[in-house]
mmJSON file of the N, C-alpha and C atoms, coordinates in Angstrom:
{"data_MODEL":{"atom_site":{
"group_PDB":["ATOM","ATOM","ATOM","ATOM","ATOM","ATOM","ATOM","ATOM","ATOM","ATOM","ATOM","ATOM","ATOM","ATOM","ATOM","ATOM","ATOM","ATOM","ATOM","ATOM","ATOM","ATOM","ATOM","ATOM","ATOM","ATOM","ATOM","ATOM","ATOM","ATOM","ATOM","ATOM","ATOM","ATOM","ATOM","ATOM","ATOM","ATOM","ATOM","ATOM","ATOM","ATOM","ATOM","ATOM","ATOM","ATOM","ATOM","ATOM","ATOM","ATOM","ATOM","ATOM","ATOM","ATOM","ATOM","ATOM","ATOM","ATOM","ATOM","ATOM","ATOM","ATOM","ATOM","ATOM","ATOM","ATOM","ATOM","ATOM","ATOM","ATOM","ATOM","ATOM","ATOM","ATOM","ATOM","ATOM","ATOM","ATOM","ATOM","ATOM","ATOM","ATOM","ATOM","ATOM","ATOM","ATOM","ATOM","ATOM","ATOM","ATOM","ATOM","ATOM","ATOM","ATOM","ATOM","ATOM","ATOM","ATOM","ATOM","ATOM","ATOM","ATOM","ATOM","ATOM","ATOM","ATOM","ATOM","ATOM","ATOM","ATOM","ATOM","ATOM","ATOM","ATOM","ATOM","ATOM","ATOM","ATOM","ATOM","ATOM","ATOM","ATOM","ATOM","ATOM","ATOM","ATOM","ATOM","ATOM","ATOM","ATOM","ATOM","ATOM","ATOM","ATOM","ATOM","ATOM","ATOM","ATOM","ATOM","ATOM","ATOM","ATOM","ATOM","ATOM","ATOM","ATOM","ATOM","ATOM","ATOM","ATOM","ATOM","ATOM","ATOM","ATOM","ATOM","ATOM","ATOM","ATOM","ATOM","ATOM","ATOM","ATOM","ATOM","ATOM","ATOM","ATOM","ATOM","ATOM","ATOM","ATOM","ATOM","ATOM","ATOM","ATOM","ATOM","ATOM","ATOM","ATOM","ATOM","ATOM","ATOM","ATOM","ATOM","ATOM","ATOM","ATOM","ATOM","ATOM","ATOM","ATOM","ATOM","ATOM","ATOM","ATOM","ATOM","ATOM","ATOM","ATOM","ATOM","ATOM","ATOM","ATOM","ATOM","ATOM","ATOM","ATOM","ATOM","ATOM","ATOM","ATOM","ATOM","ATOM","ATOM","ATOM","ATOM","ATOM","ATOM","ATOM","ATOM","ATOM","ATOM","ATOM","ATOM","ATOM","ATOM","ATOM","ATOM","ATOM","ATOM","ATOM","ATOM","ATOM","ATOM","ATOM"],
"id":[1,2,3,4,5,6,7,8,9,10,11,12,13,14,15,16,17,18,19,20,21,22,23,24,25,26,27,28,29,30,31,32,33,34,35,36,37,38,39,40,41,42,43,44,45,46,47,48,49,50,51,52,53,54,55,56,57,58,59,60,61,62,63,64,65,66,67,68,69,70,71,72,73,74,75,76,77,78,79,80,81,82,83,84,85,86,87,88,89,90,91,92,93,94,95,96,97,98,99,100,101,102,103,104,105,106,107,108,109,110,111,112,113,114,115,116,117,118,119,120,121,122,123,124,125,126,127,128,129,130,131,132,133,134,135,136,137,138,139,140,141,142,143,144,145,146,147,148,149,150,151,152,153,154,155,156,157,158,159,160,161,162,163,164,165,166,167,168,169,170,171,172,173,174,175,176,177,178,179,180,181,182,183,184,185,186,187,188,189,190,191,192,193,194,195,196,197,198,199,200,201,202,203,204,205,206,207,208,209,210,211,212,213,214,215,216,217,218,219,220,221,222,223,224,225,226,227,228,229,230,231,232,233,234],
"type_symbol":["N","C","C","N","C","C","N","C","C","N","C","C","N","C","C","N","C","C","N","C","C","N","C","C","N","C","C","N","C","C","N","C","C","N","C","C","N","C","C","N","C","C","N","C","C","N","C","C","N","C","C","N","C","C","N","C","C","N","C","C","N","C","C","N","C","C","N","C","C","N","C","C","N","C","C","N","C","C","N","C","C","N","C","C","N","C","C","N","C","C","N","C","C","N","C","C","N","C","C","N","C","C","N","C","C","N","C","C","N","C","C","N","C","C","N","C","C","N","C","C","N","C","C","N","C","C","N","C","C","N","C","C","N","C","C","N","C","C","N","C","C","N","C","C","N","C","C","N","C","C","N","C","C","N","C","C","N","C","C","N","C","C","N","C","C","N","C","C","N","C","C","N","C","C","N","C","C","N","C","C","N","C","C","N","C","C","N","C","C","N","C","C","N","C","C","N","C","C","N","C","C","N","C","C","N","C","C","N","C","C","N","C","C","N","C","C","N","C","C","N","C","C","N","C","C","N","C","C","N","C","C","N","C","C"],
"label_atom_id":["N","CA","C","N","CA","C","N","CA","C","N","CA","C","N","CA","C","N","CA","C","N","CA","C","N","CA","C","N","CA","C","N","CA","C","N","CA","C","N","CA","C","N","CA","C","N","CA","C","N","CA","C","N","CA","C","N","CA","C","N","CA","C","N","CA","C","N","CA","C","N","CA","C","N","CA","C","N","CA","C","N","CA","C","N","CA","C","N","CA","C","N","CA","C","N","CA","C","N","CA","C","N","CA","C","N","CA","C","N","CA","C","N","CA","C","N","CA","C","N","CA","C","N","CA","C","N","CA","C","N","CA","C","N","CA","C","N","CA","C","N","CA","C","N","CA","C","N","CA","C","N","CA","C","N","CA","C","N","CA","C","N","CA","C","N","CA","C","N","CA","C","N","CA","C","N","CA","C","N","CA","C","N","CA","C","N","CA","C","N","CA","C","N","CA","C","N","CA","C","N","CA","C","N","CA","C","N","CA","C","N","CA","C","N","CA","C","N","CA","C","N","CA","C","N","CA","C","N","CA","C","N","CA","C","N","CA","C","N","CA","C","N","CA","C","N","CA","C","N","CA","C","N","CA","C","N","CA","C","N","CA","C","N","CA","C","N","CA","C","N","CA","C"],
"label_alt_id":[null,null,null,null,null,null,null,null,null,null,null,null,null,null,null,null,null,null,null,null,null,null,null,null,null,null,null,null,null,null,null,null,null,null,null,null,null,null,null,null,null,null,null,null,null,null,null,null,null,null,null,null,null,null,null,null,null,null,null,null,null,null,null,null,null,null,null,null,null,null,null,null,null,null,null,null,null,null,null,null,null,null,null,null,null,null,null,null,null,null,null,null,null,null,null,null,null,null,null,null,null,null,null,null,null,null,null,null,null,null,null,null,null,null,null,null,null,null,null,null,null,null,null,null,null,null,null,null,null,null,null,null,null,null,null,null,null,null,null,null,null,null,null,null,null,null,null,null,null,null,null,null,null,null,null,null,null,null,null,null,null,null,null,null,null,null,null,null,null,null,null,null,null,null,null,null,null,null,null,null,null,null,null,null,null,null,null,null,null,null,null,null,null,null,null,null,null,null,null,null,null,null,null,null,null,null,null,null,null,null,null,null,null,null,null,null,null,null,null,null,null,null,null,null,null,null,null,null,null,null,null,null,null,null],
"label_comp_id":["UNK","UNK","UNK","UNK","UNK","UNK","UNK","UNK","UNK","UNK","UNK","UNK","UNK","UNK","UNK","UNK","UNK","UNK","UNK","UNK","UNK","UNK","UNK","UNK","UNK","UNK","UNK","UNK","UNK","UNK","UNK","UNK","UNK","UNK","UNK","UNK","UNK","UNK","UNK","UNK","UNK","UNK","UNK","UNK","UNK","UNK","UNK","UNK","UNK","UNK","UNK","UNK","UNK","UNK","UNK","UNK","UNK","UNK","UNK","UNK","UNK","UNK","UNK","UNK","UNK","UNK","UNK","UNK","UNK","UNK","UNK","UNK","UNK","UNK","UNK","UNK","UNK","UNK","UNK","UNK","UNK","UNK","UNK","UNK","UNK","UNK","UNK","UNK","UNK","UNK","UNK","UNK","UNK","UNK","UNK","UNK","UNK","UNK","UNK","UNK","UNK","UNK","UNK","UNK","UNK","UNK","UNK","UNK","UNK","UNK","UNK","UNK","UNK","UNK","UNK","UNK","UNK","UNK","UNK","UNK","UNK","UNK","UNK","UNK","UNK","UNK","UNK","UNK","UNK","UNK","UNK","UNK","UNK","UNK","UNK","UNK","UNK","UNK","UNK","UNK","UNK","UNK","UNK","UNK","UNK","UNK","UNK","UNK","UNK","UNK","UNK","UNK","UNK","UNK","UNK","UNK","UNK","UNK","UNK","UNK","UNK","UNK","UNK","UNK","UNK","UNK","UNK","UNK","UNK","UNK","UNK","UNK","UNK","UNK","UNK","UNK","UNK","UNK","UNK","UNK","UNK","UNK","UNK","UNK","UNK","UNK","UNK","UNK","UNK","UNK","UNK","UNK","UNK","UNK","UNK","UNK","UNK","UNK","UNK","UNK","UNK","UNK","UNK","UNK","UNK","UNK","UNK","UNK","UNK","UNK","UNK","UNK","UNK","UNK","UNK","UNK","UNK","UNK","UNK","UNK","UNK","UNK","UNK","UNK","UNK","UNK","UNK","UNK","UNK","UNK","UNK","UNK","UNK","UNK"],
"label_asym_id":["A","A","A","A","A","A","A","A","A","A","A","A","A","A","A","A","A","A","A","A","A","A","A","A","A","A","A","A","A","A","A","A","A","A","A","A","A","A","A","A","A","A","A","A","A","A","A","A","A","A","A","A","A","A","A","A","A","A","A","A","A","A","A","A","A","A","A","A","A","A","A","A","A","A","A","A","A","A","A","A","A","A","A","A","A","A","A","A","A","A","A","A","A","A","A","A","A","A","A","A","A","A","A","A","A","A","A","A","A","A","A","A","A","A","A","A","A","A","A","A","A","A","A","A","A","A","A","A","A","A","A","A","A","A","A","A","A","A","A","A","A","A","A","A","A","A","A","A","A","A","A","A","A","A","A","A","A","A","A","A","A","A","A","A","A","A","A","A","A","A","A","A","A","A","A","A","A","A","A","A","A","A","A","A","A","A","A","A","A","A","A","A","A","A","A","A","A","A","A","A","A","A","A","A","A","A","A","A","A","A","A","A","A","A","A","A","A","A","A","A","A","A","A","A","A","A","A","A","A","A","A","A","A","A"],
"label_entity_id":["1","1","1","1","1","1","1","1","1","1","1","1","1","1","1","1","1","1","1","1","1","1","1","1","1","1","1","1","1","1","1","1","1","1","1","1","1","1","1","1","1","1","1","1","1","1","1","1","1","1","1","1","1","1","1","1","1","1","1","1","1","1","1","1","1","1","1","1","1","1","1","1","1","1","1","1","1","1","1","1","1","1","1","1","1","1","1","1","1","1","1","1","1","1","1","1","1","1","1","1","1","1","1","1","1","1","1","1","1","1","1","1","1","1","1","1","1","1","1","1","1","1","1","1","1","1","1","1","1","1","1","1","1","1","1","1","1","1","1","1","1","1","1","1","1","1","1","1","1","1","1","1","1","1","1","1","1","1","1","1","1","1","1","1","1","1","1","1","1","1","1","1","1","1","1","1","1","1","1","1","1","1","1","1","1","1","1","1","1","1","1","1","1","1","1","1","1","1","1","1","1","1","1","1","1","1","1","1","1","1","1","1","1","1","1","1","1","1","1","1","1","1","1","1","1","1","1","1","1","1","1","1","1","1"],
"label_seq_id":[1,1,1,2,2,2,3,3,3,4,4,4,5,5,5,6,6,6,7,7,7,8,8,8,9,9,9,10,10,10,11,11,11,12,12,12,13,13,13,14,14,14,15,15,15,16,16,16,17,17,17,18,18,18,19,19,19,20,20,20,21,21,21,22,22,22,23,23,23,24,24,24,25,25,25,26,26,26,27,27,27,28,28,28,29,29,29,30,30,30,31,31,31,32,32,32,33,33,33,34,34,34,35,35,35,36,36,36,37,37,37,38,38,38,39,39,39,40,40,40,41,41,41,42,42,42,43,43,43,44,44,44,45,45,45,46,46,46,47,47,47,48,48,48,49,49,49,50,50,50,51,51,51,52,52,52,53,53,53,54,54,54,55,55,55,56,56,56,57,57,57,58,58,58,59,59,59,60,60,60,61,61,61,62,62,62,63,63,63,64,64,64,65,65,65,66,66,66,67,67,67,68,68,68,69,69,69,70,70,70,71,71,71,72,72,72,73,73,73,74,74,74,75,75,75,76,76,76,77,77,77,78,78,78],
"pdbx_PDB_ins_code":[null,null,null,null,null,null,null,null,null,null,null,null,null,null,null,null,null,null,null,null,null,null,null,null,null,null,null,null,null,null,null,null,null,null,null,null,null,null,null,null,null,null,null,null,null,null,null,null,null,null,null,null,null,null,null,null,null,null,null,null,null,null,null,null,null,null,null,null,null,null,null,null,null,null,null,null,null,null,null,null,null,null,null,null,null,null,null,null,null,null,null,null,null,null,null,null,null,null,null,null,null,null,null,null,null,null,null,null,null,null,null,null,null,null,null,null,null,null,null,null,null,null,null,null,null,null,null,null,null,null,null,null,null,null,null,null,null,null,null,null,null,null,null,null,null,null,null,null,null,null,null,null,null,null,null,null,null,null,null,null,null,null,null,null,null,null,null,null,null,null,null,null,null,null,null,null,null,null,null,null,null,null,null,null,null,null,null,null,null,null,null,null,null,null,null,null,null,null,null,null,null,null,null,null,null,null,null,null,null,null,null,null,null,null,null,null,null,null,null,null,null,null,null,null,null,null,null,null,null,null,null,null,null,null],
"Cartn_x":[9.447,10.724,11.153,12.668,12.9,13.634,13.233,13.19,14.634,15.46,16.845,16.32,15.246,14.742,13.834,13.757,12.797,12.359,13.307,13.5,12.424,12.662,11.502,9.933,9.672,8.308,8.006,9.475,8.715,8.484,9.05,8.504,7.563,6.779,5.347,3.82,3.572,1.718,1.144,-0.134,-0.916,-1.212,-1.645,-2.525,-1.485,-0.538,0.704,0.761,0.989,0.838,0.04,-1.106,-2.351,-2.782,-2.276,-1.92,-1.415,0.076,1.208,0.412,-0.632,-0.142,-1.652,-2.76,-3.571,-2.761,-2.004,-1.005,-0.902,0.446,0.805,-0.224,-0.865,-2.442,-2.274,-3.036,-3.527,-2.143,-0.743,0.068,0.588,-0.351,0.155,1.626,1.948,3.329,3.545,3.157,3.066,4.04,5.534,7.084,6.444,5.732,5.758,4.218,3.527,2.35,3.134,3.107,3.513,4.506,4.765,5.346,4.051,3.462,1.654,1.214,1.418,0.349,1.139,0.491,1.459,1.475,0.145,-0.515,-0.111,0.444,0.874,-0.416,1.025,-0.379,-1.006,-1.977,-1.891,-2.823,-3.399,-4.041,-5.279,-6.395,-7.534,-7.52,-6.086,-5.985,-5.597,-4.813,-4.334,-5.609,-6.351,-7.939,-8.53,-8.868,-9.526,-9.023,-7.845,-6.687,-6.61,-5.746,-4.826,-5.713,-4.76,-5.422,-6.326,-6.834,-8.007,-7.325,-8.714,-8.196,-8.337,-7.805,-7.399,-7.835,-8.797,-9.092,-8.636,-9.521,-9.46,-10.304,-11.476,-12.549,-11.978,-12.593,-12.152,-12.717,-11.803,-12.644,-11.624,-12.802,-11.833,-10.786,-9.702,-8.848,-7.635,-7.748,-7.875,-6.222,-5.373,-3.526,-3.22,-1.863,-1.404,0.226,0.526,2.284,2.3,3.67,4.621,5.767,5.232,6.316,7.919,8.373,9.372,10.146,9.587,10.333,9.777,8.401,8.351,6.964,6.981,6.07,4.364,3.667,2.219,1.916,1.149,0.676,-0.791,-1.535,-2.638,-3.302,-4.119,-5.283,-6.482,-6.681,-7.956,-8.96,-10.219,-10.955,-10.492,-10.662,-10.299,-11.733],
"Cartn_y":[-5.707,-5.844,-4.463,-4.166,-2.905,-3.416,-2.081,-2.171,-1.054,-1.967,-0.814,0.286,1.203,1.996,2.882,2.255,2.328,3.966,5.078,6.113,6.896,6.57,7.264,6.887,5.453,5.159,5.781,5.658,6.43,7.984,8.713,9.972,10.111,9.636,9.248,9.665,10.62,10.661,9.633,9.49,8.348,8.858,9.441,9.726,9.573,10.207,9.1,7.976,7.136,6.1,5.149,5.752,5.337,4.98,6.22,7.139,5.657,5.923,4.7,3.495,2.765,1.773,1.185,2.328,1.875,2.314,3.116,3.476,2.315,1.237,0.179,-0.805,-1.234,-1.834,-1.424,-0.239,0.084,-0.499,-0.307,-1.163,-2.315,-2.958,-4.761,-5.039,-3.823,-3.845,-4.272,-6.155,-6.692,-6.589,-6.555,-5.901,-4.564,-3.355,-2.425,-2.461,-3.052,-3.369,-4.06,-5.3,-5.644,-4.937,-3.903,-2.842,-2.021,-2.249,-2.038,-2.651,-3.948,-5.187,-6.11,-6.376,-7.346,-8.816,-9.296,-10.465,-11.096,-12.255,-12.782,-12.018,-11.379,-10.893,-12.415,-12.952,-13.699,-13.849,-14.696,-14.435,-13.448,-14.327,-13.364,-12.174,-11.292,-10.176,-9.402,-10.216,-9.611,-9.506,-9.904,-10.358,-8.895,-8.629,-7.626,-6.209,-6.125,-4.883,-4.418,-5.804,-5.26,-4.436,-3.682,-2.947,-1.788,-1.93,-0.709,0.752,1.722,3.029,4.096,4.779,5.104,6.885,7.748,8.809,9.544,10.739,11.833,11.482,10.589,10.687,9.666,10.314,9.677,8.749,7.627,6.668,6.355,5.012,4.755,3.745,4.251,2.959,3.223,1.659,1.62,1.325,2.752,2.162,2.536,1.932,2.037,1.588,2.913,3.043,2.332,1.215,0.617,1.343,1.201,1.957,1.199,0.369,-0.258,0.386,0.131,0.728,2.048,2.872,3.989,3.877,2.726,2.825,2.606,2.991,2.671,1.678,0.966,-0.515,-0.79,-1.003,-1.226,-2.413,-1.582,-2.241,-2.489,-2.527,-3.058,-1.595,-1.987,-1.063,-0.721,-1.863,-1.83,-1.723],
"Cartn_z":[8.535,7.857,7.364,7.619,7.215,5.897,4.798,3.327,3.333,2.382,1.995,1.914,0.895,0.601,1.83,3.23,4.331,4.503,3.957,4.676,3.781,2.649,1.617,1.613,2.516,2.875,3.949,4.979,6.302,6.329,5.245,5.252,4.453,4.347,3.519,4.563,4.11,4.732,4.601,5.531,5.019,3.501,3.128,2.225,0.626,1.183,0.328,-0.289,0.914,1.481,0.614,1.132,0.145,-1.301,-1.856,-2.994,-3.934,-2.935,-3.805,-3.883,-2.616,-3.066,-4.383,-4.141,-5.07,-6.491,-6.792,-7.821,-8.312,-7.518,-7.686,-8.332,-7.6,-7.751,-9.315,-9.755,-10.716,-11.855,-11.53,-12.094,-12.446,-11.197,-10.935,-10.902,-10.097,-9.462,-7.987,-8.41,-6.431,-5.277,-6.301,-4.963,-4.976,-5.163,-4.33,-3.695,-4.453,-3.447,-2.377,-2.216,-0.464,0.212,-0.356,0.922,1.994,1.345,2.397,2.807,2.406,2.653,2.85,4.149,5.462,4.734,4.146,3.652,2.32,2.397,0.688,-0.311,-1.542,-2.595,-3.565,-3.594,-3.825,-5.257,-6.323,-6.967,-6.769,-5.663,-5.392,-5.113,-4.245,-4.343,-5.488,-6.418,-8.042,-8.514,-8.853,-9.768,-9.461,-7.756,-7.073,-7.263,-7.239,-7.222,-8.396,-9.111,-10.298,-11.191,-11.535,-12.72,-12.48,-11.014,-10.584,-11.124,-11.631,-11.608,-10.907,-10.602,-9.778,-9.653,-8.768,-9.103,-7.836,-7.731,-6.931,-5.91,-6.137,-4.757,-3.802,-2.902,-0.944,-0.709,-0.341,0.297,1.877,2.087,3.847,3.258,3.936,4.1,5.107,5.986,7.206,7.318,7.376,7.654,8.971,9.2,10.223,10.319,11.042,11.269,12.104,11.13,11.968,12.867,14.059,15.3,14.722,14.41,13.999,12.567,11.592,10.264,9.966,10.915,10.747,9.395,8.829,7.424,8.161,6.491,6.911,6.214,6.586,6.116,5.865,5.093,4.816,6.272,6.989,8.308,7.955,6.741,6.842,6.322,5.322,5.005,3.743,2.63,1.42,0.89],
"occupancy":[1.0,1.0,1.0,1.0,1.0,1.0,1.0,1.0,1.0,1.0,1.0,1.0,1.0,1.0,1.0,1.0,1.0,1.0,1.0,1.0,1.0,1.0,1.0,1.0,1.0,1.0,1.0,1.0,1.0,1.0,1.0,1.0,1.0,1.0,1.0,1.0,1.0,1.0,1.0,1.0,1.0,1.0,1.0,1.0,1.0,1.0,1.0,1.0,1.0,1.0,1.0,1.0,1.0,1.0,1.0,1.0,1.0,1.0,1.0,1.0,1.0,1.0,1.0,1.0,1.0,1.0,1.0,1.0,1.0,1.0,1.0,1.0,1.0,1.0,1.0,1.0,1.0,1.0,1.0,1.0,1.0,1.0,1.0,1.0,1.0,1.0,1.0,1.0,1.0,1.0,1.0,1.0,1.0,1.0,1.0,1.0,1.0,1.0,1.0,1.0,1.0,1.0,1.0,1.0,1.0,1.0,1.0,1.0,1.0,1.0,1.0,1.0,1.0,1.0,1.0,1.0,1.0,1.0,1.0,1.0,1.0,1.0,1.0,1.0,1.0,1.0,1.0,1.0,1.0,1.0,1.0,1.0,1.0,1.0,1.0,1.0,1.0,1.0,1.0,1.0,1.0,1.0,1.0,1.0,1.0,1.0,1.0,1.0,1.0,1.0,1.0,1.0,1.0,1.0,1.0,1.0,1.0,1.0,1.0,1.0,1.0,1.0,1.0,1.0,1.0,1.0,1.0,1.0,1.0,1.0,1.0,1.0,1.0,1.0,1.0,1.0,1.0,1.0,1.0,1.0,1.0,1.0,1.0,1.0,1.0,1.0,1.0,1.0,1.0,1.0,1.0,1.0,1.0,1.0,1.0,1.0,1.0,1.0,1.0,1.0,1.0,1.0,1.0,1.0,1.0,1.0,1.0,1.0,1.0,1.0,1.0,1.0,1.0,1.0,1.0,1.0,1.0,1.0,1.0,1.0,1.0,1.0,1.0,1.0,1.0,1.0,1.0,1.0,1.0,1.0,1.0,1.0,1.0,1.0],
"B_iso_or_equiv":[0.0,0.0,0.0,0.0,0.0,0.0,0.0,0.0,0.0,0.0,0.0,0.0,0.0,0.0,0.0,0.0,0.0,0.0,0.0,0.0,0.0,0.0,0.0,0.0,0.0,0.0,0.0,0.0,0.0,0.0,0.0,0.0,0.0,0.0,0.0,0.0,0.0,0.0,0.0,0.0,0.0,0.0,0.0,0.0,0.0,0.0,0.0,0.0,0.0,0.0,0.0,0.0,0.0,0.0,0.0,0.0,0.0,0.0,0.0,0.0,0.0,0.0,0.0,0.0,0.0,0.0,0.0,0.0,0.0,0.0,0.0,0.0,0.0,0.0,0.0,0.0,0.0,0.0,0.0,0.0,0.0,0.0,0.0,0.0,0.0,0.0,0.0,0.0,0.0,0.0,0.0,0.0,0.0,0.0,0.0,0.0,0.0,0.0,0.0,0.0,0.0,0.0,0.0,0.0,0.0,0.0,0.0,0.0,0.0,0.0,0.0,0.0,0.0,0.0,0.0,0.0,0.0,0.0,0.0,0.0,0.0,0.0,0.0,0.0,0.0,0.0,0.0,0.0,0.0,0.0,0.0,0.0,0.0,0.0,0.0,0.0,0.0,0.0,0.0,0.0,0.0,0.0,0.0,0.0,0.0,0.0,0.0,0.0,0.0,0.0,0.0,0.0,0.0,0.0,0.0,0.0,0.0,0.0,0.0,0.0,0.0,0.0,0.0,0.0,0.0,0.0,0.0,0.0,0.0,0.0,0.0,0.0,0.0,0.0,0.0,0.0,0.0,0.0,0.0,0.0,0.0,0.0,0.0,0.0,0.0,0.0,0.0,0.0,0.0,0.0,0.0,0.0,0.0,0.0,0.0,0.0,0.0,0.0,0.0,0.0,0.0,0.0,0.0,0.0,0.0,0.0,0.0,0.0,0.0,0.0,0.0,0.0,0.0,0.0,0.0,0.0,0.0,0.0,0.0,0.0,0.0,0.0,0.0,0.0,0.0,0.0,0.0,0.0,0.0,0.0,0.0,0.0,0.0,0.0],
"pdbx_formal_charge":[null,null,null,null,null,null,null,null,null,null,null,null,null,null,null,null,null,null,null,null,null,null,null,null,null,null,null,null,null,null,null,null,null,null,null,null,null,null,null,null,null,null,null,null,null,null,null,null,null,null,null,null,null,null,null,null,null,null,null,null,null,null,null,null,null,null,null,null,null,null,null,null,null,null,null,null,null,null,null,null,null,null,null,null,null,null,null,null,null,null,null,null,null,null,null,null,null,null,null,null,null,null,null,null,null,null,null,null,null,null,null,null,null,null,null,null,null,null,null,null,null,null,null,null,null,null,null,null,null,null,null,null,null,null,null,null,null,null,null,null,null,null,null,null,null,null,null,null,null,null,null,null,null,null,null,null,null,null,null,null,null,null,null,null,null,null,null,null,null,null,null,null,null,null,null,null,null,null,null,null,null,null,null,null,null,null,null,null,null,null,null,null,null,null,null,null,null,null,null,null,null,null,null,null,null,null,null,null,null,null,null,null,null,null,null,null,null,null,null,null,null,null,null,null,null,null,null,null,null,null,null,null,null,null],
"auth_seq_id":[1,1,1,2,2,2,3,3,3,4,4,4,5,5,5,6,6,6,7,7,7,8,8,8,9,9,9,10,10,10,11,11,11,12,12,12,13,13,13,14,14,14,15,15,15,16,16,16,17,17,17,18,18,18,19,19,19,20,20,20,21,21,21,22,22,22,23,23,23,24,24,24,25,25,25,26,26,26,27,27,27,28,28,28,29,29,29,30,30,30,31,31,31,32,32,32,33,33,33,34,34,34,35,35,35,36,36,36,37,37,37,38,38,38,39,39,39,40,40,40,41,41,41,42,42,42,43,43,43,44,44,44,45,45,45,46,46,46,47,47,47,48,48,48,49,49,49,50,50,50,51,51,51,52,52,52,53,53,53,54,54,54,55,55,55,56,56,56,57,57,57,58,58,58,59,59,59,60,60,60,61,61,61,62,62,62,63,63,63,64,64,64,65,65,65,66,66,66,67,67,67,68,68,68,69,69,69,70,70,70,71,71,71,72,72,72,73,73,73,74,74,74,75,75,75,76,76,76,77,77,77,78,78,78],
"auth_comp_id":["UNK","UNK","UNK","UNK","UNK","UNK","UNK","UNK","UNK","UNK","UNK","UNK","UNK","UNK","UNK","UNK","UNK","UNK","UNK","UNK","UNK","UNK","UNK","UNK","UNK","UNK","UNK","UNK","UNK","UNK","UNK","UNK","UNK","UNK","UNK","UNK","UNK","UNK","UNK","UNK","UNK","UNK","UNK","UNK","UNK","UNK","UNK","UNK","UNK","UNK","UNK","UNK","UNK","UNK","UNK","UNK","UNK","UNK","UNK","UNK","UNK","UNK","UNK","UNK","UNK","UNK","UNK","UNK","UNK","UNK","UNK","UNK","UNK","UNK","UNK","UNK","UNK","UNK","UNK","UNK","UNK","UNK","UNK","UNK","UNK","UNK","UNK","UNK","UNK","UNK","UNK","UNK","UNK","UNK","UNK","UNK","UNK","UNK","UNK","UNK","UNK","UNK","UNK","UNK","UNK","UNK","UNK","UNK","UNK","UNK","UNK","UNK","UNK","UNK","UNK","UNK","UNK","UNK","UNK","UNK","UNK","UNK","UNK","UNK","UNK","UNK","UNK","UNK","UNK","UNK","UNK","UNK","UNK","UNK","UNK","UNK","UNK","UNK","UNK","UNK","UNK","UNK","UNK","UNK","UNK","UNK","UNK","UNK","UNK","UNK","UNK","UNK","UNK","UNK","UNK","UNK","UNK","UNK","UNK","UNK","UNK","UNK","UNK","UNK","UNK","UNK","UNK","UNK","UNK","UNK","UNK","UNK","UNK","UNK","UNK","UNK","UNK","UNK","UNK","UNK","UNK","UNK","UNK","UNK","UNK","UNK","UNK","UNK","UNK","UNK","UNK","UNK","UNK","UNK","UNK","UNK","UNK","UNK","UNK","UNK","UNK","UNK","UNK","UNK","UNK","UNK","UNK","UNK","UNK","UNK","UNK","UNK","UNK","UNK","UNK","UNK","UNK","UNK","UNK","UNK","UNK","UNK","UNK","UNK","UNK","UNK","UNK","UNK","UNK","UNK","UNK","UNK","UNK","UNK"],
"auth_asym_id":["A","A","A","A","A","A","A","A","A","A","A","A","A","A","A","A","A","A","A","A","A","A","A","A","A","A","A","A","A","A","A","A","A","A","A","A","A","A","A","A","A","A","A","A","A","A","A","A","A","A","A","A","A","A","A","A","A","A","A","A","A","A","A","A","A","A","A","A","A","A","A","A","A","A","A","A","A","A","A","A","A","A","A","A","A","A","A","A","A","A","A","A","A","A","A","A","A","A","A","A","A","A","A","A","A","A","A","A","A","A","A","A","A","A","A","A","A","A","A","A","A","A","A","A","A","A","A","A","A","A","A","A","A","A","A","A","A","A","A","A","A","A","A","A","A","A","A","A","A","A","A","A","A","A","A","A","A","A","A","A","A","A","A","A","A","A","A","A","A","A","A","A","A","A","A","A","A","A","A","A","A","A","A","A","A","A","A","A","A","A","A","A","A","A","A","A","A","A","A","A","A","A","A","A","A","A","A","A","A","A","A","A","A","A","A","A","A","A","A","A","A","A","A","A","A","A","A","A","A","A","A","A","A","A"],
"auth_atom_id":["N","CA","C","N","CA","C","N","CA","C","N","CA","C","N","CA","C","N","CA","C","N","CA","C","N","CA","C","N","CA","C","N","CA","C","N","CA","C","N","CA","C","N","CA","C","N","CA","C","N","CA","C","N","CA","C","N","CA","C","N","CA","C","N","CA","C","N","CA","C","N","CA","C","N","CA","C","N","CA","C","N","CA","C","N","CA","C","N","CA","C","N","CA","C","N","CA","C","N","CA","C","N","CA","C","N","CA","C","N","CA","C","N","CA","C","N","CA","C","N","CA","C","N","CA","C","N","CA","C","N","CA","C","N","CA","C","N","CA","C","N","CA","C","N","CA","C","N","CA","C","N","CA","C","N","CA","C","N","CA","C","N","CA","C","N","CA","C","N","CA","C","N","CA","C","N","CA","C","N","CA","C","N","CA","C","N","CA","C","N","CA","C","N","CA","C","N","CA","C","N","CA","C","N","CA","C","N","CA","C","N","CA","C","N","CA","C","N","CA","C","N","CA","C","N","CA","C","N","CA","C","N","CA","C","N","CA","C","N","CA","C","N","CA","C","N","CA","C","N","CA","C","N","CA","C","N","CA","C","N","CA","C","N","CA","C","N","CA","C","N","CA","C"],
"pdbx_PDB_model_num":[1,1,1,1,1,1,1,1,1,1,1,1,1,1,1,1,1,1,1,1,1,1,1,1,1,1,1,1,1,1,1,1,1,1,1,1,1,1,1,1,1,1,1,1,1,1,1,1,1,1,1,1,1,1,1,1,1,1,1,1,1,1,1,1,1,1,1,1,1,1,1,1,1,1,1,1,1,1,1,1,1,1,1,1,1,1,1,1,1,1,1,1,1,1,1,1,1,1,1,1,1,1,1,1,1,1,1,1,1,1,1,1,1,1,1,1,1,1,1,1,1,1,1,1,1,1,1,1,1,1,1,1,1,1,1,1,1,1,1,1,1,1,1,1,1,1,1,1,1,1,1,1,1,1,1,1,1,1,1,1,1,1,1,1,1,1,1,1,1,1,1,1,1,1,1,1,1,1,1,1,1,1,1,1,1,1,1,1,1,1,1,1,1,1,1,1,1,1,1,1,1,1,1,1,1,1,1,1,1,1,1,1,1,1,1,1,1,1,1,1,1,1,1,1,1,1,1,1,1,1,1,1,1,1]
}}}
């Protein structure tokens, strides 16, 4: 789905990308979380997410550009 706002996600790095949406997460802000996440946010993912904090160290997580709206989307490797 392309988002009014689409142009400011698609010029987004993964790492951006990323960035924003554990941001969000850490906000329990679920309209900009499911701009990553294809999947209803649903309680069990609020419980898991919400609220996490959020640092500097690297981990995997598994995105992938939509050829369509240009955005990256959370694939897996949470």
């Amino acid at each position: 789905m392309t988002l009014p706002d689409n142009e400011k996600y698609a010029a987004m790095t993964a790492q951006q990308a990323a960035r924003a949406f554990f941001e969000a997460c850490a906000r329990e802000d679920w309209i900009e979380v499911q701009k990553f996440w294809r999947m209803p946010v649903d309680d069990r993912f609020k419980q898991y997410l919400g609220g996490i904090e959020t640092s500097e160290k690297k981990h995997g997580l598994g995105l992938k550009k939509d050829g369509k709206t240009g955005r990256w989307h959370i694939d897996g490797g949470i």
